[in-house]
C-alpha positions as CSV (number, residue, x, y, z in Angstrom):
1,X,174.1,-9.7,254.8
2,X,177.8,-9.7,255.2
3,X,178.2,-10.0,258.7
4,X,176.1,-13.3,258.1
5,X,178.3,-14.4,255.9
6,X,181.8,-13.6,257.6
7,X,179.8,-15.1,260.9
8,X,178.9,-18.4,258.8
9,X,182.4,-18.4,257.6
10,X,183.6,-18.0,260.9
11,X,182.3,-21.1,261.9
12,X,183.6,-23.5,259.9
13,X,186.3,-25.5,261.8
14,X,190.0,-23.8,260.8
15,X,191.1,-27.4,260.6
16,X,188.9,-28.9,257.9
17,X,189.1,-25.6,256.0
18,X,192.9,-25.9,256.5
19,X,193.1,-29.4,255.1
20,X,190.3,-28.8,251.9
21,X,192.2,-25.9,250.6
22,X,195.6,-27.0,251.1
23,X,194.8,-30.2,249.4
24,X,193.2,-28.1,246.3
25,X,195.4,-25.8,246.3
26,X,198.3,-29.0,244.9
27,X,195.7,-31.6,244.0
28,X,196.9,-33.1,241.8
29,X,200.6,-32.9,242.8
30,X,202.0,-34.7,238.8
31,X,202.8,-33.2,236.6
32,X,202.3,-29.9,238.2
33,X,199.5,-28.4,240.7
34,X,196.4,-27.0,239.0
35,X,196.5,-23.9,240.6
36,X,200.2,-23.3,239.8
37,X,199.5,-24.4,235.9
38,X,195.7,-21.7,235.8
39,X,198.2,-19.1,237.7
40,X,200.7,-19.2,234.8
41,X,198.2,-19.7,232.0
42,X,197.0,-16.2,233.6
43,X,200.0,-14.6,233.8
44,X,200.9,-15.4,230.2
45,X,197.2,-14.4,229.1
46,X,196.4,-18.0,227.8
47,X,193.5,-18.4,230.4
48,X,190.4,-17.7,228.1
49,X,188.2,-21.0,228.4
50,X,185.5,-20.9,230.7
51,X,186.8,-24.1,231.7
52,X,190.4,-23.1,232.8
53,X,188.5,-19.7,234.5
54,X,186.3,-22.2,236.4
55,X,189.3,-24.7,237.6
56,X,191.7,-21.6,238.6
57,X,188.4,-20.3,241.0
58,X,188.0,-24.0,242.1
59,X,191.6,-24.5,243.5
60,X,191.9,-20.7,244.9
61,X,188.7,-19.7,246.3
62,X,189.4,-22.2,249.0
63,X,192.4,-20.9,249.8
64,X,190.7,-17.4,249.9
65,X,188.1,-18.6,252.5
66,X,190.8,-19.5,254.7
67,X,192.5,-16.4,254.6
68,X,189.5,-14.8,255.4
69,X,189.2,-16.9,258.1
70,X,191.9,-16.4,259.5
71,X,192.0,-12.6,259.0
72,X,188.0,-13.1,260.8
73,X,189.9,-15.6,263.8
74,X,193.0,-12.5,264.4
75,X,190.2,-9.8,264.5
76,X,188.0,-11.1,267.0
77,X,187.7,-9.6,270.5
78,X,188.9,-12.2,272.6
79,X,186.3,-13.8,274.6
80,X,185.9,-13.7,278.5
């Protein structure tokens, strides 16, 4: 099951994955970025609505795909 889902991961274009989660990771931009504002609220221990839980997973699990796709891209045998 998990090499199905690190292969299906692995196919998504680094690109597109690049440009989703780097666009979440500051949307939006003013006043501050979402995932800068949940990352504080956490840190201070003010993150206890199930809202604010859901938006701080929103604007960083994209950002974790893509380091797991990387991490998948720099582990790969290199093709003949």
């Amino acid at each position: 099951m998990w090499a199905r889902l690190l292969g299906l991961i692995g196919r998504i274009p680094l690109l597109w994955m690049a440009l989703i989660a780097g666009w979440l990771a500051v949307a939006p931009i003013v006043p501050e970025p979402h995932l800068v504002e949940k990352l504080r609220m956490l840190w201070q221990g003010q993150l206890t609505r199930a809202i604010d839980i859901f938006d701080l997973l929103f604007h960083a699990v994209p950002l974790l795909l893509l380091a797991l796709r990387l991490w998948i891209a720099v582990r790969r045998p290199p093709q003949a």
